[in-house]
Every structure is written in C-alpha cells, then in structure tokens.
ZAMARGU-4260 file (C-alpha; in steps of 0.2 Angstrom, whole numbers, plus 5000, padded with zeros to 4 digits):
<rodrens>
0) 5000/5000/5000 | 5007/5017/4993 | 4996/5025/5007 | 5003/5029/5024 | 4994/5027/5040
5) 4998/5041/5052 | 4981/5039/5065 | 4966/5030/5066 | 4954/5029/5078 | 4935/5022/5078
10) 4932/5039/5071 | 4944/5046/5059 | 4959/5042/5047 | 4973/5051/5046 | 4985/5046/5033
15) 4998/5053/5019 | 4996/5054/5001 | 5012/5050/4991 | 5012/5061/4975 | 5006/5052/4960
20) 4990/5043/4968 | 4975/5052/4966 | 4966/5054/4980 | 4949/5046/4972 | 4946/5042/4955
25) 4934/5035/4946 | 4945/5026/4932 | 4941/5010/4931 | 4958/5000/4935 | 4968/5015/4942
30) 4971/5014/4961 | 4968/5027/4974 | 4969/5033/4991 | 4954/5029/4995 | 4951/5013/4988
35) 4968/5010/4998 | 4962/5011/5013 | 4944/5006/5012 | 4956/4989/5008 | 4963/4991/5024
40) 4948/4997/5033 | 4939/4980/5025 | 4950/4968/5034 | 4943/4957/5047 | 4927/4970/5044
45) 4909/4963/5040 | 4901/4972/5025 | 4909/4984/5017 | 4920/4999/5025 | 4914/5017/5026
50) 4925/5029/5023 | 4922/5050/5019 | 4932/5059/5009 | 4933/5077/5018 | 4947/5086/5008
55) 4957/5081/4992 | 4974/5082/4985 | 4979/5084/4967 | 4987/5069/4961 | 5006/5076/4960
60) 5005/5085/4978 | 5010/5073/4996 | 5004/5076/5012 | 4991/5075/5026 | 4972/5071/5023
65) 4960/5066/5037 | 4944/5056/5032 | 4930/5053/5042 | 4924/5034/5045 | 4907/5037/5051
70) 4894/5047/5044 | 4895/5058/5062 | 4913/5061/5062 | 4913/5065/5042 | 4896/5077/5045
75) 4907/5086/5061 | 4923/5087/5052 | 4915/5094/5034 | 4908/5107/5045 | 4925/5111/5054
80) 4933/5114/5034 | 4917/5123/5029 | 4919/5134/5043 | 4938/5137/5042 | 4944/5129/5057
85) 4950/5114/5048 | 4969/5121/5044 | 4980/5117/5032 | 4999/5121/5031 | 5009/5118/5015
90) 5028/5119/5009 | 5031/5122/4992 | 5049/5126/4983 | 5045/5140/4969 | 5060/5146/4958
95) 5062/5161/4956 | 5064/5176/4973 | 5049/5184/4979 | 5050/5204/4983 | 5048/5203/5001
100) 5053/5189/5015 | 5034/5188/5017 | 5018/5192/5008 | 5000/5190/5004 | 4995/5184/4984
105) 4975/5187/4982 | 4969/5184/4965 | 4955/5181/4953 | 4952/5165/4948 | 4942/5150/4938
110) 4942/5133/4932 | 4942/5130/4913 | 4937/5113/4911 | 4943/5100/4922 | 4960/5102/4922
115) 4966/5122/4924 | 4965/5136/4934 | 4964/5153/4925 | 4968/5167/4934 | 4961/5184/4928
120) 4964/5197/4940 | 4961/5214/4936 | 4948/5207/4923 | 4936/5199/4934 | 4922/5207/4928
125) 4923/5201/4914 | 4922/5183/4921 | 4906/5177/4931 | 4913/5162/4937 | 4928/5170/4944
130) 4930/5170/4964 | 4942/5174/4976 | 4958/5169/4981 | 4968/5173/4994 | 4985/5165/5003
135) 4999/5172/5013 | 5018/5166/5011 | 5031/5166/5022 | 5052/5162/5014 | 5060/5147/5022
140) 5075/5146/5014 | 5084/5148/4998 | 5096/5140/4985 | 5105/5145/4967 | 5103/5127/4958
145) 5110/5134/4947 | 5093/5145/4946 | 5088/5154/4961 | 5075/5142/4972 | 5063/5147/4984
150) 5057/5135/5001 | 5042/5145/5007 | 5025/5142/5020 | 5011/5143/5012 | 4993/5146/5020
155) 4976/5149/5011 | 4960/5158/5014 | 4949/5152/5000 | 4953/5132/4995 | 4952/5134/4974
160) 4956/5123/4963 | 4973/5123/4958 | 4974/5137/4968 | 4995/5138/4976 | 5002/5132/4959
165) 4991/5145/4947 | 4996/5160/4958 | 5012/5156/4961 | 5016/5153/4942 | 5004/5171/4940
170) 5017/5179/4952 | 5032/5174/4940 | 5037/5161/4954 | 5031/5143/4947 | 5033/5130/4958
175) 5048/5117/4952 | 5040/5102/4943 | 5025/5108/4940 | 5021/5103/4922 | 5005/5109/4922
180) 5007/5128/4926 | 5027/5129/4925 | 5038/5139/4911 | 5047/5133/4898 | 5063/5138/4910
185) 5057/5132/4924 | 5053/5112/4917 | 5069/5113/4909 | 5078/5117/4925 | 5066/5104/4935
190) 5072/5091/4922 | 5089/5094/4927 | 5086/5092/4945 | 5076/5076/4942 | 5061/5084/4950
195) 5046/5074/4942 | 5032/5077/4954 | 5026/5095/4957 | 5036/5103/4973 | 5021/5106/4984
200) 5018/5097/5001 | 5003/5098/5013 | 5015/5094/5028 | 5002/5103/5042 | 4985/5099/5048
205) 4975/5104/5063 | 4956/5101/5068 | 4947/5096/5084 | 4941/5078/5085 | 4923/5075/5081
210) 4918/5065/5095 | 4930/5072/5110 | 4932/5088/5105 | 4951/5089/5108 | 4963/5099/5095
215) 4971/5089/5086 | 4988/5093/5076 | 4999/5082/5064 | 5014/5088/5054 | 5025/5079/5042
220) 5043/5081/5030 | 5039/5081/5013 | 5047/5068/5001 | 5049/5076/4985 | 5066/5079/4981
225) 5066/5097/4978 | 5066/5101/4995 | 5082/5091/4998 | 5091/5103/4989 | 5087/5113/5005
230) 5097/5104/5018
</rodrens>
C-alpha cells in the first residue's frame, strides 16, 4: 500500500498521500487513496467499509488528509473545513525570489474545464465564474541550483482549485516540477534536477476531534526531492 497510515481511531483516518496517487478516482483500473484504505479498513470487517472523503489532493501533491469513518465524524469534520477551522499548512519550493521575505497573493480566479486554473485578475468582471483567492507566504529558505529556488509556507484563505500552483506561476514564481502551470525555464531546470512530481507538500494539519472535542495537530517532512536541495 502506497498510502501511509499516520492515525486511526473508531472515528477518523489520518493518513499521507504519496504524490502520484490520486486521492479518488473514478478510472476504472487505476488505484487510489481511497480505495487503499477502504482495503485496509475492510480487513477482518463485515460488509463493506465506510469511509468519507473530507478534503482532496491533486494527484502530483504529498501530504496529510483526514477522512472521516462514520457518517457523524465525516458530517462534524465537513463542517469544521466549511467553517475554516480545519487548517492546512503547506511547503512548496518556487523558483524564482519573491519581493519581500513575506507576503499575501490574492487573485481572481476560475476553472476551465477539468483540468486548469485561469487566473484573471484585474479582469474579473469580465468573468462570472471568477472567485476569490487569497493565501499568505512566508520564505523558508533559499538556494542557486543553478537558478535561484525558493522554500516558502504557504497558508490559504479560499481552497480553489489549483489554487497555490496558478498564483504562484501568476506571480512569475512557478513552483519546480509543475508541468502543468510551470515555464518553459522552469521544466527545463526541473528536468535537470530530476524533480518529476510538482514541489508542493501539505506537511500541516490541525482540527478538533469530532467525538472528543480535543485539538488535534499532525505535521509531516515532505518527500519530493526538491526540498532536499534545502538541507
């Protein structure tokens, strides 16, 4: 199992996605987190496992995800990340140098299709479907490899689609291995890195537990190689 257990309790799941396994999918052959676990849920278990996905990753990002394994627990904790106290903390390693040590991006944005983030601030109006986003950096660290690399913090405000990667690259600082929204430069310098998987890592989460009420908070190192290059 690709998956990795962190917690479990009668309750919830806490486990870390490796980059490269979606989270759910619904391609017929392809395995996933979820099907992963309900696997593991499902041994010595009568009938079949429940199992409620309260938060997602892309496919290419790592990191924490808790899941809920009661319809209480998923109904408490849905409400916790509808309400913002369900927190999330990333790591990401951008190239490029931001202008200040820390900062706040908000933006305009909207999904085009299934698969992009279109950010179009400054012509909102134009765009209807266009909402908010909003996230605050803070630098951790940087290297020359040979280009200049950025580590930085990331937290959000608003939980868009695509929403760290497509302001990031917006901002002229694309994350490293992003093939999706990174530069002709910046692939090329991925390549030579051998960075394959995007260079973004959900390393915090905190919420209260949905039966005892006590905070709870889990923190991981990220995998990916590109963050390597910062120790």
């Amino acid at each position: 199992m690709r998956t990795k257990i962190i917690y479990e309790d009668a309750d919830i799941l806490v486990a870390w996605k490796t980059a490269g396994l979606a989270t759910q999918t619904a391609r017929v052959g392809q395995q996933d987190m979820v099907s992963e676990l309900k696997n593991h849920l499902a041994r010595g278990s009568k009938g079949a496992p429940y199992l409620a996905v309260i938060h997602r990753l892309d496919q290419p990002v790592e990191g924490l995800l808790v899941f809920g394994k009661n319809k209480k627990a998923a109904a408490i904790l849905s409400a916790q990340l509808e309400k913002g106290s369900l927190h999330k903390g990333y790591e990401a390693v951008l190239c490029g140098k931001p202008v200040a040590e820390s900062g706040t991006l908000v933006d305009y944005l909207y999904k085009d299709g299934n698969s992009h983030a279109v950010v179009v601030t400054g012509q909102q109006e134009r765009y209807p479907e266009a909402k908010e986003a909003v996230l605050h950096y803070q630098v951790l660290g940087n290297v020359e490899q040979p280009e200049y690399l950025t580590r930085m913090a990331v937290q959000i405000e608003t939980g868009r689609f695509h929403q760290i990667r497509a302001q990031m690259a917006h901002a002229k600082m694309p994350l490293l291995g992003d093939n999706k929204y990174g530069t002709m430069e910046s692939l090329a310098l991925s390549g030579a890195l051998g960075v394959r998987q995007v260079a973004l890592c959900a390393n915090q989460l905190a919420f209260c537990h949905p039966t005892t009420g006590k905070e709870l908070l889990f923190s991981g190192e990220p995998e990916n190689r590109a963050f390597a290059l910062f120790h």
